[in-house]
C-alpha positions in Angstrom: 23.7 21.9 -52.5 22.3 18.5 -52.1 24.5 17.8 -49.1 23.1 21.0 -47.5 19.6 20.5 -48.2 20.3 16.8 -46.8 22.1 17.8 -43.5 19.4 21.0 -43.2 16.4 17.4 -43.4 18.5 15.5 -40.5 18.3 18.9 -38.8 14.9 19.5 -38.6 14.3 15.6 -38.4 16.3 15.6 -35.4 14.6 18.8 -33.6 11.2 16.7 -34.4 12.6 13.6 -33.1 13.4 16.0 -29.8 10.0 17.4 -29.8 8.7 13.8 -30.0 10.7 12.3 -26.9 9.7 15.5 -24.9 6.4 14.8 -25.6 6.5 10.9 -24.4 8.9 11.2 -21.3 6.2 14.3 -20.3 3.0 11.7 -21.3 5.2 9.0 -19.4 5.5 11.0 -16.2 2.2 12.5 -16.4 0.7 8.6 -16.3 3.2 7.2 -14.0 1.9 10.5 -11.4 -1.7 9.3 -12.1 -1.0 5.7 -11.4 0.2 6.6 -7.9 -2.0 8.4 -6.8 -5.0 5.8 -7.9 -3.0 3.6 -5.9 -2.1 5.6 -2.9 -6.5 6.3 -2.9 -6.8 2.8 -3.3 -4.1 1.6 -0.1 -5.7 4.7 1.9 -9.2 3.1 1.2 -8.0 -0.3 1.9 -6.3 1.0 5.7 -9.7 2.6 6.3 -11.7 -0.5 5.8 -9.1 -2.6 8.0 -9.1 0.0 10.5 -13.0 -0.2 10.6 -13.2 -4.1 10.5 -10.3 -4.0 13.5 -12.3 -1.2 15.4 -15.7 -3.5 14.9 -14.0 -6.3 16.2 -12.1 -5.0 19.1 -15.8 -3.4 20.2 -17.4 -6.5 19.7 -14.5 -8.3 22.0 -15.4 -5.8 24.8 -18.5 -6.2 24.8 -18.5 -9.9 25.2 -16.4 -9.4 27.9 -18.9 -7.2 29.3 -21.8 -9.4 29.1 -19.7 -12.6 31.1 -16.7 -11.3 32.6 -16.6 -14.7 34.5 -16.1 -16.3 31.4 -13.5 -13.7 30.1 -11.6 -14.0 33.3 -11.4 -17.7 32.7 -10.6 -17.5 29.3 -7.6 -15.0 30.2 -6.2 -16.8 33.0 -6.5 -20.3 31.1 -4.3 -18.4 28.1 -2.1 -16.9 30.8 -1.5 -20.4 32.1 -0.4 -22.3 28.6 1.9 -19.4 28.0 2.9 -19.5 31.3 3.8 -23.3 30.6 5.2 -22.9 27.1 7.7 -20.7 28.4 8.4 -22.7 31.7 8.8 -26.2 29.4 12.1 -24.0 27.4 14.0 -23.3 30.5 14.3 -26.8 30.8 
C-alpha cells in the first residue's frame, strides 16, 4: 500500500509538474510575442524619423539648388570631373 500511495504522489506530482511547464512555455511565448512587437513599433518609429530627416534634407538640397543654380551647376560638374578623373587614372 505504501508503494501505491507513493507511485499515486509521483503521479500527481508529475501531472503538476506538466501543468507548471505549460504554464511557463505559454508565459515564455506570450513575453517573447510582446518583446517583438515593442521592437518592430520601435524599428517602424525609428524608419519614420529617418525617412523624415532624409525627406527634410533632400528638400532642403533642392531648394538650395533653386536659390543658385549657377553654383549647383558648378558644384555638379566639378564632382563629375574628379569622378571622371578617378576612374580615368585606373585604366591606366
Amino acid at each position: 500500500m505504501a508503494v501505491e500511495r507513493s507511485i499515486e504522489k509521483l503521479v500527481e506530482e508529475i501531472r503538476h509538474l506538466r501543468s507548471d511547464f505549460s504554464w511557463i512555455s505559454e508565459t515564455l511565448v506570450g513575453r517573447a510575442r510582446q518583446q517583438t512587437a515593442e521592437a518592430a513599433a520601435k524599428v517602424r518609429h525609428a524608419a519614420e524619423d529617418t525617412w523624415s530627416e532624409a525627406r527634410d534634407a533632400a528638400a532642403g538640397v533642392a531648394a538650395r539648388i533653386e536659390d543658385q543654380p549657377l553654383v549647383a551647376t558648378a558644384i555638379a560638374f566639378s564632382v563629375g570631373f574628379v569622378i571622371g578623373m578617378l576612374f580615368v587614372g585606373r585604366r591606366r
